[in-house]
PAZAPA-4460 file (N, C-alpha, C; in steps of 0.05 Angstrom, whole numbers, plus 32768, in hexadecimal, padded with zeros to 4 digits):
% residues 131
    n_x    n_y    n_z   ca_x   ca_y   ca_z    c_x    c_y    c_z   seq   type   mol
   8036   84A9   810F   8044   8499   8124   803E   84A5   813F     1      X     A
   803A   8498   8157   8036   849A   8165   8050   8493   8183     2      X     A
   8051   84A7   8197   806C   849F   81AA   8059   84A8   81BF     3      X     A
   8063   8491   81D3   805A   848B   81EC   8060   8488   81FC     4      X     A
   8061   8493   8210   8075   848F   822F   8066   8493   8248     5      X     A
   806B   8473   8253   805A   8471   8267   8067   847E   8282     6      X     A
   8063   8484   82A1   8061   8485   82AE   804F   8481   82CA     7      X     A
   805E   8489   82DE   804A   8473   82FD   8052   8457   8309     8      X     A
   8061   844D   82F4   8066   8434   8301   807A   843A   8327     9      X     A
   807E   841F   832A   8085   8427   8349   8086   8406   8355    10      X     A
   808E   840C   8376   808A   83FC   8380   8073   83FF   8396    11      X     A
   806D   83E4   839A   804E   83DC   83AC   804B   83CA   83BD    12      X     A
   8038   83D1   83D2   8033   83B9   83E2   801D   83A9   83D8    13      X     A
   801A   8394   83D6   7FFC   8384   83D0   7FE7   8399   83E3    14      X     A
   7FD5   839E   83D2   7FB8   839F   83DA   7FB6   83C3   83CE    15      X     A
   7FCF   83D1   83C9   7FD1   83ED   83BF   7FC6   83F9   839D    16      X     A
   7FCF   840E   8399   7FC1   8419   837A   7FDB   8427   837B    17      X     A
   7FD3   8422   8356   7FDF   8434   8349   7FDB   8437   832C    18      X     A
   7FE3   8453   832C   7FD7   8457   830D   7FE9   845E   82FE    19      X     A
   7FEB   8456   82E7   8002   8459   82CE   7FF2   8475   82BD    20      X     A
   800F   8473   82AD   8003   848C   82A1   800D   848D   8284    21      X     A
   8001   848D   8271   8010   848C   8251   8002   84AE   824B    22      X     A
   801C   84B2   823C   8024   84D5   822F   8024   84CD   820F    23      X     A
   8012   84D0   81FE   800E   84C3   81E2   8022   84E9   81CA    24      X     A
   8031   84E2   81BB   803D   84FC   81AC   803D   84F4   818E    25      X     A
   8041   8501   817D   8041   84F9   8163   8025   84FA   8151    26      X     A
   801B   84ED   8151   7FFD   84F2   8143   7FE6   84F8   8153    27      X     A
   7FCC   84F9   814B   7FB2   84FB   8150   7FA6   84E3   8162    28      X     A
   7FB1   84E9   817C   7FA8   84D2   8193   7F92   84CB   8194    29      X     A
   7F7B   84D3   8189   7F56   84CC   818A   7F54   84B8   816E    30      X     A
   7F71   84B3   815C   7F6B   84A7   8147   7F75   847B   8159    31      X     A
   7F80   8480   8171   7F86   846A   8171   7F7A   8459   818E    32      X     A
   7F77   843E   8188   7F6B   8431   81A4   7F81   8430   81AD    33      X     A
   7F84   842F   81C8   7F9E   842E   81D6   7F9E   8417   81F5    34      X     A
   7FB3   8400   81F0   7FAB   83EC   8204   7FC9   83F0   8216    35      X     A
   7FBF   83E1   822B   7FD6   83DB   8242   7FDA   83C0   8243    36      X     A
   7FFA   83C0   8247   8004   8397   8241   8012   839E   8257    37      X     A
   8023   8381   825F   8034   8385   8271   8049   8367   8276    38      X     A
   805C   8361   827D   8069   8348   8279   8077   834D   8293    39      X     A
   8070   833A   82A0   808A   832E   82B6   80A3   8321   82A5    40      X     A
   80B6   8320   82C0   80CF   830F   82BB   80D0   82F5   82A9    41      X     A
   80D3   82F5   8294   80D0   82D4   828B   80BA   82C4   8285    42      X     A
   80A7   82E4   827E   808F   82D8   8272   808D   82ED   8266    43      X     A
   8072   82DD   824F   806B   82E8   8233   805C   8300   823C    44      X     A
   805D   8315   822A   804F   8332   8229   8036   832F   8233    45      X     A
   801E   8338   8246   7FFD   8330   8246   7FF8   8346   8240    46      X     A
   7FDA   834B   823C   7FCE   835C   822E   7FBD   835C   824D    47      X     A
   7FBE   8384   8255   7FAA   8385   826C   7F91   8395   8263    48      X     A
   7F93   83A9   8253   7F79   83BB   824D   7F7F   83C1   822E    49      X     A
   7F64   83CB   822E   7F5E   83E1   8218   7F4B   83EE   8215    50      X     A
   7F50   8406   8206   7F38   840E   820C   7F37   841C   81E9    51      X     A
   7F1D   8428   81DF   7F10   8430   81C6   7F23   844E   81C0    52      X     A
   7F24   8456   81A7   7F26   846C   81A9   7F12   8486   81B9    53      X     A
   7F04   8481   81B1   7EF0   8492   81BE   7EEE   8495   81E3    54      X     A
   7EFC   847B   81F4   7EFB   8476   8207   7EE0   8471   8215    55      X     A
   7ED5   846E   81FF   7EB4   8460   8201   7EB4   8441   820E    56      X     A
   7EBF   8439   8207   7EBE   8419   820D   7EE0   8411   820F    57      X     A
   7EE6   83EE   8220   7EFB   83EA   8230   7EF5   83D1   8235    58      X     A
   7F0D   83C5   8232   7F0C   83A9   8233   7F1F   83A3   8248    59      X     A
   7F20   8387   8258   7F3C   837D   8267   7F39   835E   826A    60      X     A
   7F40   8352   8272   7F49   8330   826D   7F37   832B   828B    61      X     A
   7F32   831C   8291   7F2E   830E   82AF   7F43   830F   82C1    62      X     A
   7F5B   830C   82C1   7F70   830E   82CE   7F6E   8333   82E1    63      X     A
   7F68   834D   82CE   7F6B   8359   82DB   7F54   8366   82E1    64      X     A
   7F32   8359   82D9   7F14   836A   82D5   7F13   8376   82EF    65      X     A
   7F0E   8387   82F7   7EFF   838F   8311   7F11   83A0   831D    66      X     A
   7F2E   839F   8316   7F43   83B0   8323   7F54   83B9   830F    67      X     A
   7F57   83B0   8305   7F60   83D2   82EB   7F48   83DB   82DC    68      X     A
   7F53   83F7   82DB   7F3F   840A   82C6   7F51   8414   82AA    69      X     A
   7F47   841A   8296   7F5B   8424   8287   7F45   8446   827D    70      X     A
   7F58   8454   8277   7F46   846C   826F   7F56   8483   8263    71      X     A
   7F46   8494   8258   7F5F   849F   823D   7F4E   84BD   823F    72      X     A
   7F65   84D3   823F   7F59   84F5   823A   7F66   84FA   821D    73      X     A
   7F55   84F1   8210   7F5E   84F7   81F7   7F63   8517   81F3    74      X     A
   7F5C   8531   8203   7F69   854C   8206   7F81   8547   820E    75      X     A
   7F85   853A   821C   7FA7   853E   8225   7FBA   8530   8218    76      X     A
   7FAA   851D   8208   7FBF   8501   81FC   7FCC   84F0   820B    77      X     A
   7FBD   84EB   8222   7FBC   84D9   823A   7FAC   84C2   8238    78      X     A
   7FB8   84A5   8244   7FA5   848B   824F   7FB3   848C   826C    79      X     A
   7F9D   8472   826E   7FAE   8479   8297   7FA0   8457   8295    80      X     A
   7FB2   844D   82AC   7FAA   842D   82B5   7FA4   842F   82D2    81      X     A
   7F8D   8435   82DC   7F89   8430   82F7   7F90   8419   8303    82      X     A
   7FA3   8409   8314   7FA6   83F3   831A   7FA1   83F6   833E    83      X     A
   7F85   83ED   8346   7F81   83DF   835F   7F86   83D0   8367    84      X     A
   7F7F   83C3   8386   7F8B   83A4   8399   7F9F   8396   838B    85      X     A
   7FB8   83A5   8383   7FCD   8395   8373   7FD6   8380   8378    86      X     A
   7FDC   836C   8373   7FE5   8352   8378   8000   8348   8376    87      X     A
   8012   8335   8382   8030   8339   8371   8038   832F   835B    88      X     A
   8021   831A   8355   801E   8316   8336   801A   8332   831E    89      X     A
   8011   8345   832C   800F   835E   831A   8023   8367   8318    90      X     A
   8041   835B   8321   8056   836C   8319   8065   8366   82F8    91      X     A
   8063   8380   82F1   8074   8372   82D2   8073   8399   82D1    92      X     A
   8086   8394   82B4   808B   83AF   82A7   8074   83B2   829B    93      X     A
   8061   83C3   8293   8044   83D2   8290   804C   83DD   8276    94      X     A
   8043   83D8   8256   804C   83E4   8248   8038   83F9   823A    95      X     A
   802D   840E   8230   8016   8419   8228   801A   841A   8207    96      X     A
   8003   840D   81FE   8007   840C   81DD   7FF3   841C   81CA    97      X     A
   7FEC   8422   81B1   7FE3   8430   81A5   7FDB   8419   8186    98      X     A
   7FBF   841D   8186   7FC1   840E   816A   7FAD   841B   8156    99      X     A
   7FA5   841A   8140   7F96   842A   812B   7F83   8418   812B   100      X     A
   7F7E   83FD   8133   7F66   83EB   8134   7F53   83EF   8143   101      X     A
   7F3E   83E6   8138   7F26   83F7   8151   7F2A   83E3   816B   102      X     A
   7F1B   83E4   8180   7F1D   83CC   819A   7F0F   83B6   8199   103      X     A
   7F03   83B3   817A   7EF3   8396   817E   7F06   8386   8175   104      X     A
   7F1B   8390   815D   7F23   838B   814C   7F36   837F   8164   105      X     A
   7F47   838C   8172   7F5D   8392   818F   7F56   8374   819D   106      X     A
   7F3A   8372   81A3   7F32   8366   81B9   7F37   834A   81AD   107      X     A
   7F2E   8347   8197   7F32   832D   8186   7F4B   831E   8182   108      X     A
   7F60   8332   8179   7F72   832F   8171   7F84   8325   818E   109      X     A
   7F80   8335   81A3   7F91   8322   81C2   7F80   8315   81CE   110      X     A
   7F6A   8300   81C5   7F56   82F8   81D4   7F57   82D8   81BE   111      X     A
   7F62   82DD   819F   7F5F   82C7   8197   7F80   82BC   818C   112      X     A
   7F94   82D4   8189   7FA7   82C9   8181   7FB7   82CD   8192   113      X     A
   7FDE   82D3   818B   7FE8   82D8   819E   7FF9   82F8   8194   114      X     A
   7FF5   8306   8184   7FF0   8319   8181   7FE9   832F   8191   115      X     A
   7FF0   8348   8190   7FE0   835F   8199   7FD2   837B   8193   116      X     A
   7FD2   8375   8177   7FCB   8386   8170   7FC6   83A0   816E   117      X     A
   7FE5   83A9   8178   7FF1   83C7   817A   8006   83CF   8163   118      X     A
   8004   83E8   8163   8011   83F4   8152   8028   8402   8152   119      X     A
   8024   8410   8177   8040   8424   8181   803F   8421   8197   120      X     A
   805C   8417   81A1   8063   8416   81C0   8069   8423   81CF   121      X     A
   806D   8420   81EB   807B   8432   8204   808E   841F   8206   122      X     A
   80AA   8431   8214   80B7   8420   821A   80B4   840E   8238   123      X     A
   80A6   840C   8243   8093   840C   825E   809E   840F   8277   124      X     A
   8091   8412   8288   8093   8418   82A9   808E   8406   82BE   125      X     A
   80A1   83FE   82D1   809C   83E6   82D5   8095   83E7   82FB   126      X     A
   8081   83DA   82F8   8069   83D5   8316   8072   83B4   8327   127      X     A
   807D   83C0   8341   8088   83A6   8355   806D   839D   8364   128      X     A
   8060   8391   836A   8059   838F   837C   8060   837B   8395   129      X     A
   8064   8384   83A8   806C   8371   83C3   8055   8360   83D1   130      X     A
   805A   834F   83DE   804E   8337   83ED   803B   8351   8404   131      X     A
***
């Protein structure tokens, strides 16, 4: 089992960064791909990143390509969400997840169903951004 607790979230002006931070405890953190979701007010959970165990390869939706990064120190048992030129649509609670599926398997699974194909949650950290 795996426990996760994110931090970094905050408040923002449009056009700022910020980077989240997930703390992975419990098992062998290099055994799992680990993605970032996030849900505004009154909407369904989205899926923003993921990345491989290995932190070799990384996936993200069109919504956020070009301005988030996702990236993982598997020594420290750390991922991190770089989030650039934030938008105020980017505001929602940021959740950081953990799954034993590899990322093709990941990528499939929130790209064709409505699923996400995680295994262990954060309770998440939640990112304002302003006008």
């Amino acid at each position: 089992q795996v426990l996760l607790v994110e931090s970094g979230g905050g408040s923002v002006q449009a056009g700022d960064s910020l980077r989240l931070s997930c703390v992975a405890t419990g098992s062998t953190f290099i055994n799992y791909s680990v993605g970032w979701f996030r849900q505004a007010p009154g909407k369904e959970r989205e899926f923003v990143a993921a990345i491989s165990w290995s932190g070799g390869r990384t996936y993200y939706p069109d919504s956020v390509k070009g301005r988030f990064t996702i990236s993982r120190d598997n020594a420290k048992n750390m991922a991190y969400l770089q989030m650039n030129s934030l938008k105020p649509e980017d505001t929602a609670v940021y959740y950081c997840a953990a799954s034993g599926r590899d990322l093709q398997t990941i990528v499939r699974i929130v790209t064709t169903t409505t699923g996400t194909g995680m295994d262990y949650w954060g309770k998440g950290t939640l990112v304002t951004v302003s006008p």
